[in-house]
C-alpha positions as a Markdown table, in Angstrom:
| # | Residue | x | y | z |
|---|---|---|---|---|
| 1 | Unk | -122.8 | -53.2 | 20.5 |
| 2 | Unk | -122.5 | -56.3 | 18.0 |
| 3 | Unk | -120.8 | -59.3 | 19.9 |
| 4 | Unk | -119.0 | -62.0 | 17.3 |
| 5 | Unk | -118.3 | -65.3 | 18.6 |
| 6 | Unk | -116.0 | -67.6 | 16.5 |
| 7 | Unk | -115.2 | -71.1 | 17.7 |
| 8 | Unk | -111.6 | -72.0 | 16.5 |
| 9 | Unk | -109.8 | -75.4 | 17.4 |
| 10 | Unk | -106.6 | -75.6 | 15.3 |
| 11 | Unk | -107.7 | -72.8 | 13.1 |
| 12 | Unk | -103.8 | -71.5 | 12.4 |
| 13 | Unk | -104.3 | -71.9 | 8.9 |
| 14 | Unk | -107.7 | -70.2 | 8.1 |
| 15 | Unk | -108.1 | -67.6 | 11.0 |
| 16 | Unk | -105.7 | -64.7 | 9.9 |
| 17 | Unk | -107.9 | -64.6 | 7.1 |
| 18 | Unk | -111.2 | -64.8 | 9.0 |
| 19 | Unk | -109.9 | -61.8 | 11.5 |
| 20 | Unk | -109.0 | -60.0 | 9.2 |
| 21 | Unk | -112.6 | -60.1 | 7.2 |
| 22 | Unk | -114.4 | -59.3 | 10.2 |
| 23 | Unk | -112.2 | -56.5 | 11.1 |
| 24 | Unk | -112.2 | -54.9 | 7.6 |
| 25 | Unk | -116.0 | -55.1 | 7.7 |
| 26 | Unk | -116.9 | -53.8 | 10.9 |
| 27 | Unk | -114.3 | -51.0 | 11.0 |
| 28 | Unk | -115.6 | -50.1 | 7.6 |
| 29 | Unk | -119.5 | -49.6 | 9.0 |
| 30 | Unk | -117.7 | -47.3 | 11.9 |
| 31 | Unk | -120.1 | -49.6 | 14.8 |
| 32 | Unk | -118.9 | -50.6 | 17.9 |
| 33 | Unk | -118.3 | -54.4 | 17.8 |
| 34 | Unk | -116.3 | -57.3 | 20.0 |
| 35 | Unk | -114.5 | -60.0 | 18.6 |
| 36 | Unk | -114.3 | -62.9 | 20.4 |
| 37 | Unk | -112.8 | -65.8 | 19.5 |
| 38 | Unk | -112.8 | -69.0 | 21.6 |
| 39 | Unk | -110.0 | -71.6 | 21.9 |
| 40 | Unk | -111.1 | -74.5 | 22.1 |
| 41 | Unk | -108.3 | -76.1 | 23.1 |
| 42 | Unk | -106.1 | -76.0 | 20.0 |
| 43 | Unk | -102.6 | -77.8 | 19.7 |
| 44 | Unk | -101.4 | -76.0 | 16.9 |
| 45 | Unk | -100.5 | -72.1 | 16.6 |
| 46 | Unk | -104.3 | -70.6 | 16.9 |
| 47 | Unk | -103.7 | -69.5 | 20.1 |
| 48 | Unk | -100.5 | -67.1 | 19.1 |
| 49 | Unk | -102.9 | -65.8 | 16.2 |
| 50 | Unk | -105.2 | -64.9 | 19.0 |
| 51 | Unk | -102.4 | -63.2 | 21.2 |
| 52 | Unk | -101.1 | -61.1 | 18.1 |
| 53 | Unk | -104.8 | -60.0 | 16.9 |
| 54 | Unk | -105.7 | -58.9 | 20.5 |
| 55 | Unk | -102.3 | -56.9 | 20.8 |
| 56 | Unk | -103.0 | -55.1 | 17.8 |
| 57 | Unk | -107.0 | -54.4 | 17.9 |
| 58 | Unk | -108.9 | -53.9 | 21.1 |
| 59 | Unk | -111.9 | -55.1 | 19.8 |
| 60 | Unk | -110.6 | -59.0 | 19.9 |
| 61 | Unk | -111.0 | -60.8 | 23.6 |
| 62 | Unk | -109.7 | -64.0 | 23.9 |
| 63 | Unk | -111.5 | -67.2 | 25.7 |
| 64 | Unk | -110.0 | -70.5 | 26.2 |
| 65 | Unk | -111.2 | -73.7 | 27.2 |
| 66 | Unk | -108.0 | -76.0 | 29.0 |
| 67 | Unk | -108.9 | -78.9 | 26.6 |
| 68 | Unk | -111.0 | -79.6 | 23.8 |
| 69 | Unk | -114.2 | -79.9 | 24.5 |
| 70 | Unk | -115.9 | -79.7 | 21.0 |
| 71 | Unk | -117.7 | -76.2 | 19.3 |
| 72 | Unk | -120.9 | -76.4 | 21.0 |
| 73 | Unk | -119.0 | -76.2 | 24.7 |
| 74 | Unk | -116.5 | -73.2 | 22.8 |
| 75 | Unk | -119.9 | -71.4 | 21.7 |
| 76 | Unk | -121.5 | -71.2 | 25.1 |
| 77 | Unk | -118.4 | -70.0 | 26.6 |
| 78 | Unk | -118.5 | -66.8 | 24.2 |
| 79 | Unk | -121.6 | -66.5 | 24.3 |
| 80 | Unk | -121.0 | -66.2 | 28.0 |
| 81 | Unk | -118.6 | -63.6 | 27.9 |
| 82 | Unk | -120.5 | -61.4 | 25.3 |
| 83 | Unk | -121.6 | -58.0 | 26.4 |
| 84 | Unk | -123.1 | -57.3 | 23.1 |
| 85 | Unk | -127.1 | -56.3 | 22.3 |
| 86 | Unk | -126.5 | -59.1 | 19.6 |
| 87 | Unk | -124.3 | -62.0 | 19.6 |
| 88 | Unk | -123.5 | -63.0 | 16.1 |
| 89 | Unk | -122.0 | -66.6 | 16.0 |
| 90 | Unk | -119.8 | -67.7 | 12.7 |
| 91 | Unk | -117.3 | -70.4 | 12.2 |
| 92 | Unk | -113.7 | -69.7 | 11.7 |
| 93 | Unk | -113.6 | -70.4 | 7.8 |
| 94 | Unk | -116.3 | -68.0 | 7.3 |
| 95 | Unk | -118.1 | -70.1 | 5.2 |
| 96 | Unk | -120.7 | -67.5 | 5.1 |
| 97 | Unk | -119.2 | -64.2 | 4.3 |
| 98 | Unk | -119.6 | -61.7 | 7.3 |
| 99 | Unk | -121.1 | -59.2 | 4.4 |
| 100 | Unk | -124.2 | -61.5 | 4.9 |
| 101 | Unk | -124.5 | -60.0 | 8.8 |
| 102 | Unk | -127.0 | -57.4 | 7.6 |
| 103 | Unk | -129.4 | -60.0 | 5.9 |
| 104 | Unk | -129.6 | -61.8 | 9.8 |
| 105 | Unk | -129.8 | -57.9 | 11.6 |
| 106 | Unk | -133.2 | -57.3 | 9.2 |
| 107 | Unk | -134.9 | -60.3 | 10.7 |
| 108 | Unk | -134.1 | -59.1 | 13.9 |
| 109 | Unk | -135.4 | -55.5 | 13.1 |
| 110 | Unk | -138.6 | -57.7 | 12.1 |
| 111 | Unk | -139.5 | -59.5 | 14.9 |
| 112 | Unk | -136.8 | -62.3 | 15.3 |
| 113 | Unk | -135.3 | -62.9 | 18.3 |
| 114 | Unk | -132.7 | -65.2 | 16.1 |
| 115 | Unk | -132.0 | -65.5 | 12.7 |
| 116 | Unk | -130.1 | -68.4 | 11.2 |
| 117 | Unk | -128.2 | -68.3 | 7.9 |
| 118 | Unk | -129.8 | -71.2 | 5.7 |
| 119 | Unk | -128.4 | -73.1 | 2.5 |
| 120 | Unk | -131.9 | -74.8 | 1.8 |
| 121 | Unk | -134.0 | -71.7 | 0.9 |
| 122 | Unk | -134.6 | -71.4 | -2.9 |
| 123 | Unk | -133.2 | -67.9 | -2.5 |
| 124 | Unk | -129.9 | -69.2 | -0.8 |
| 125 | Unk | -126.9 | -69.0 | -2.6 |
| 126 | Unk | -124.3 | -71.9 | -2.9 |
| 127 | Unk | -121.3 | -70.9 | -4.2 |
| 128 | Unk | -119.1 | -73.8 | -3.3 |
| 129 | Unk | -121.0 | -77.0 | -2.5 |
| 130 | Unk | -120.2 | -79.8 | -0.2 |
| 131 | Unk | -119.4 | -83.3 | -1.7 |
| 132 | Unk | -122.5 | -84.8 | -3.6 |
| 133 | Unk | -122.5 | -88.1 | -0.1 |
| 134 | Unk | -122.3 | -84.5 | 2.7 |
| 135 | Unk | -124.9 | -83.0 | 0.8 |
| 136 | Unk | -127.3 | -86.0 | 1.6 |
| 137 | Unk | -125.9 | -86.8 | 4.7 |
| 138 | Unk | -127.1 | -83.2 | 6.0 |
| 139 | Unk | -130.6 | -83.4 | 4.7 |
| 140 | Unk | -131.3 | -86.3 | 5.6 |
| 141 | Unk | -130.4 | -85.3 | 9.2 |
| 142 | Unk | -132.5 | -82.3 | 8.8 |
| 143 | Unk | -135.2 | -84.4 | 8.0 |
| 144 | Unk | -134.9 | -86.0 | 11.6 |
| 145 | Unk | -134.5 | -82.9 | 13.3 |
| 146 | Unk | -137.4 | -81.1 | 11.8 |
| 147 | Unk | -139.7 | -84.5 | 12.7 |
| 148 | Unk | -138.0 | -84.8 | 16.1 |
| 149 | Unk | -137.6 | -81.7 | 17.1 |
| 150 | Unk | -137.9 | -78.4 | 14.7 |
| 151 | Unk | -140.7 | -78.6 | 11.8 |
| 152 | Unk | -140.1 | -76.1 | 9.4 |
| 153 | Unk | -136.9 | -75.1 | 10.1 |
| 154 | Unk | -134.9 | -76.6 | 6.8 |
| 155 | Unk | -130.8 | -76.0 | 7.8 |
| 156 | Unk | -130.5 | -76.0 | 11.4 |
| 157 | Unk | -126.6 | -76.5 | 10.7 |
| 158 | Unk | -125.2 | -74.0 | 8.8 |
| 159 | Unk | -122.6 | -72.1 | 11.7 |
| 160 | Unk | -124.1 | -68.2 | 11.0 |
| 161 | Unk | -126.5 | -67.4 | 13.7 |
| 162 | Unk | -128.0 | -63.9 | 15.2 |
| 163 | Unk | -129.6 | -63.6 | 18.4 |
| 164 | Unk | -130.5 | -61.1 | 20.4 |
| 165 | Unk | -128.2 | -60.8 | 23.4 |
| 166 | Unk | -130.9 | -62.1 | 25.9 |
| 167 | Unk | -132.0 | -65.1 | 24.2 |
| 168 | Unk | -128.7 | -66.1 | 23.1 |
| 169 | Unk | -127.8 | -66.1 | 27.0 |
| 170 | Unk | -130.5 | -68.1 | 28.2 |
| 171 | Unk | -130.4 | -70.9 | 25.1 |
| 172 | Unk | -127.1 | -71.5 | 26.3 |
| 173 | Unk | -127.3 | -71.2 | 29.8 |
| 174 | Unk | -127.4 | -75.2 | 30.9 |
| 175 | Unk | -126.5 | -76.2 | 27.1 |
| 176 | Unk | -125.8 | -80.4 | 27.7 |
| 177 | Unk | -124.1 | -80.9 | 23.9 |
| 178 | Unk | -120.8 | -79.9 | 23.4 |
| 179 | Unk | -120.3 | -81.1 | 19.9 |
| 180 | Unk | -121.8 | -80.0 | 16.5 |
| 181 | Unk | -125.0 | -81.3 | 17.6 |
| 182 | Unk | -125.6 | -78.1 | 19.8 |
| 183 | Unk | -127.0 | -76.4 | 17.2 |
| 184 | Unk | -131.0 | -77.7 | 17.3 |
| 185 | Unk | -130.7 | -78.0 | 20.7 |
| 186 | Unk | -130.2 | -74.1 | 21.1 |
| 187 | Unk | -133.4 | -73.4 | 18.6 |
| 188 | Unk | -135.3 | -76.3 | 20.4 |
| 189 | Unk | -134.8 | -73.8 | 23.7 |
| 190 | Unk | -135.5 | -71.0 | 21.5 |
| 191 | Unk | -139.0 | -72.5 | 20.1 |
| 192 | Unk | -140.1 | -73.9 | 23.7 |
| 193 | Unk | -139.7 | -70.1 | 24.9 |
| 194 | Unk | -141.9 | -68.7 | 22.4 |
| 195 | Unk | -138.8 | -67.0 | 20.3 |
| 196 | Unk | -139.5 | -66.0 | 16.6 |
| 197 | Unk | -136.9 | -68.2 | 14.8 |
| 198 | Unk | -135.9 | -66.9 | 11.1 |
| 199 | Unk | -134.2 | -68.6 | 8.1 |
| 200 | Unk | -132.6 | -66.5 | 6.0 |
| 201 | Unk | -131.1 | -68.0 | 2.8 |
| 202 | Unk | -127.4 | -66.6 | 2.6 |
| 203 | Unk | -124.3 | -66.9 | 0.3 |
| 204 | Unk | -122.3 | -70.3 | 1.6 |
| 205 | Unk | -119.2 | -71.8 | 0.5 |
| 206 | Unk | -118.0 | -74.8 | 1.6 |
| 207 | Unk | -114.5 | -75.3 | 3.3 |
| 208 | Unk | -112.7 | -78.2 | 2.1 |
| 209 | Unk | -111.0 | -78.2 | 5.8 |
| 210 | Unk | -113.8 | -79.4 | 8.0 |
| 211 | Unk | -114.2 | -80.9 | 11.4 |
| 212 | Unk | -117.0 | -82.9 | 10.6 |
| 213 | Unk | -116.6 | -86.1 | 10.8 |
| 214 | Unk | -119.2 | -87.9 | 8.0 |
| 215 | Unk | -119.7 | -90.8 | 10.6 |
| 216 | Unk | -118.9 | -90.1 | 14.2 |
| 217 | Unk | -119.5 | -86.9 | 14.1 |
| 218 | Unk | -123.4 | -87.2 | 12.0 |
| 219 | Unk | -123.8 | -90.4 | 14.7 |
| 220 | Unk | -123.0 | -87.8 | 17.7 |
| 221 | Unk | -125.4 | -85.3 | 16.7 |
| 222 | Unk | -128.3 | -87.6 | 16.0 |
| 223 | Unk | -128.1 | -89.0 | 19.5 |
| 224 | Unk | -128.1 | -85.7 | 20.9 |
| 225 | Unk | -130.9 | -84.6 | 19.2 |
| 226 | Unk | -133.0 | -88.1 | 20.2 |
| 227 | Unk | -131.6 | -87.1 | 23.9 |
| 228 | Unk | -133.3 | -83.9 | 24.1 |
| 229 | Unk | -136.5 | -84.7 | 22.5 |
| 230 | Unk | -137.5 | -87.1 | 25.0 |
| 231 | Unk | -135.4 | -85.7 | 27.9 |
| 232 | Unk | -138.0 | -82.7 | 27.7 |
């Protein structure tokens, strides 16, 4: 069974949309699937859109977190509650089209025990782009990360992962960062473990509606990142 794990905090807007994508997909490749989808303590409507999608498909669980604690924190509780052979991890505005699953499920077939979607690849495909100052705020952090933490690896932050159901459980067994910054330290577990890590360039479109903050949130992830270089 395929496991999907989306991460919504006031995702009222966009997640009709993004359920209704997934569940059009999978339904359509006749597989057995779980769609779970995390509130992360949301004070909009996100949680009814949960309620209603889980009353009318029983493929859709429903975790919650009592406040917000950030998508990193929302992640390992899914990820938790998976029961899947692979745990498939994609934000809620589906900036990468689920369609792209089957590029990440190849690498696996190959050897990978995960397979990250990747914007940087020359094959990648970028249909919306970011804002010229997000663009170079990115690489530049992916810069650090691949001298800190993860050479070679050129997009550590783009939100469509793979893993195999038994890695994804022990990277985020004990996971310390709750925010966006949780996403190198999962593949630094992954590395130190001896885990076949692959990029795969996908189809991306960026989400006007994001999260990120360009400041606090860029400052938050670098710190973490220092934090568990030398912490291990």
């Amino acid at each position: 069974m395929l496991s999907i794990v989306v991460p919504c905090y006031n995702e009222e807007q966009r997640l009709p949309r993004t359920i209704e994508q997934i569940e059009r997909y999978l339904d359509g490749k006749d597989v057995p699937y779980e769609l779970i989808l995390v509130d992360d303590g949301s004070a909009d409507g996100t949680r009814l859109i949960m309620d209603a999608a889980a009353e009318r498909h029983a493929s859709v669980h429903i975790e919650a977190l009592p406040r917000n604690r950030g998508k990193g924190r929302a992640l390992a509780v899914g990820v938790e509650a998976a029961k899947g052979d692979e745990i498939l991890l994609t934000d809620a505005d589906l900036s990468t089209p689920i369609e792209e699953l089957e590029k990440l499920q190849a690498a696996l077939r190959n050897g990978a025990g995960v397979a990250i979607g990747s914007r940087a690849l020359r094959a990648s495909k970028v249909e919306v782009s970011q804002p010229l100052y997000r663009v170079l705020m990115g690489k530049t952090f992916n810069l650090i990360v691949q001298v800190v933490l993860l050479p070679g690896i050129w997009d550590t932050q783009c939100g469509f992962k793979l893993f195999r159901a038994e890695v994804a459980h022990r990277v985020f067994a004990g996971l310390v960062t709750d925010g966006f910054g949780y996403d190198p330290e999962v593949l630094y577990r992954a590395r130190k473990q001896g885990v076949k890590i692959a990029e795969v360039p996908v189809v991306w479109r960026n989400s006007a509606e994001t999260k990120v903050s360009p400041i606090s949130s860029s400052l938050d992830m670098l710190k973490h990142v220092i934090r568990i270089r030398f912490r291990r």
